[in-house]
C-alpha positions as CSV (number, residue, x, y, z in Angstrom):
1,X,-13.4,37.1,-13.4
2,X,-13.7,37.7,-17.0
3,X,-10.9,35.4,-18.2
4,X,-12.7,32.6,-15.9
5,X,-16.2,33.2,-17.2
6,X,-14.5,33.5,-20.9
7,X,-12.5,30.2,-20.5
8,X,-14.0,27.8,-18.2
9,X,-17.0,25.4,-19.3
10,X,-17.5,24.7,-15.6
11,X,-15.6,28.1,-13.1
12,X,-15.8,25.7,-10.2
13,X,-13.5,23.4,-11.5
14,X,-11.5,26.3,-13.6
15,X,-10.7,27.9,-10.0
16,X,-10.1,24.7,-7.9
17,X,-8.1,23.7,-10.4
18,X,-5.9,26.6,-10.4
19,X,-6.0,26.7,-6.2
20,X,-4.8,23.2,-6.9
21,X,-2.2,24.1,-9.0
22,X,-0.8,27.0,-7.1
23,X,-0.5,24.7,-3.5
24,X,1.4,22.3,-5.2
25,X,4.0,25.0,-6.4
26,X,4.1,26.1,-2.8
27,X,4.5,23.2,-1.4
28,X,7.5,21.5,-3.6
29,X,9.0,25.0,-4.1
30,X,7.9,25.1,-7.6
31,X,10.0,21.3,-8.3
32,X,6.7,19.0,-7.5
33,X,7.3,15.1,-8.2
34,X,6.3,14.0,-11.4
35,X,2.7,12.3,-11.7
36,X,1.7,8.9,-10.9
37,X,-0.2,7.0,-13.7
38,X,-2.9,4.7,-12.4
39,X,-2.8,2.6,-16.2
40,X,-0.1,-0.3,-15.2
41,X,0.4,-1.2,-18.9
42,X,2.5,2.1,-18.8
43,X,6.2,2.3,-17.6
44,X,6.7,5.7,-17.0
45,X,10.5,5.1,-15.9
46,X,11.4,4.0,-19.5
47,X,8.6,6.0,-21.2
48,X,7.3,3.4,-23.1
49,X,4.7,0.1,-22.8
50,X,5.2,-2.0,-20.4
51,X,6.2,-5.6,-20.9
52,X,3.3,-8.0,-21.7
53,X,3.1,-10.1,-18.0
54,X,3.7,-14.4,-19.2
55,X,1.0,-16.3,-18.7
């Protein structure tokens, strides 16, 4: 409790955050999938920009 009340700016999101965290682990046996990126000018498979789309 004190690390939460020291740490968070809001201990809602702190500890579903952390719940959030921990199911995940549980669930891919600590090897989850990486993260999806919602931003398509972003090509996570190269790790770089994407291509500009022709007009």
């Amino acid at each position: 409790m004190r690390v939460r009340d020291q740490a968070a700016l809001d201990p809602y999101l702190f500890v579903r955050e952390g719940f959030l965290q921990q199911r995940k682990h549980l669930i891919y046996d600590g090897d989850p999938p990486p993260e999806s990126y919602d931003d398509p000018s972003f090509d996570v498979v190269q790790n770089k920009p994407a291509a500009k789309p022709l007009r």
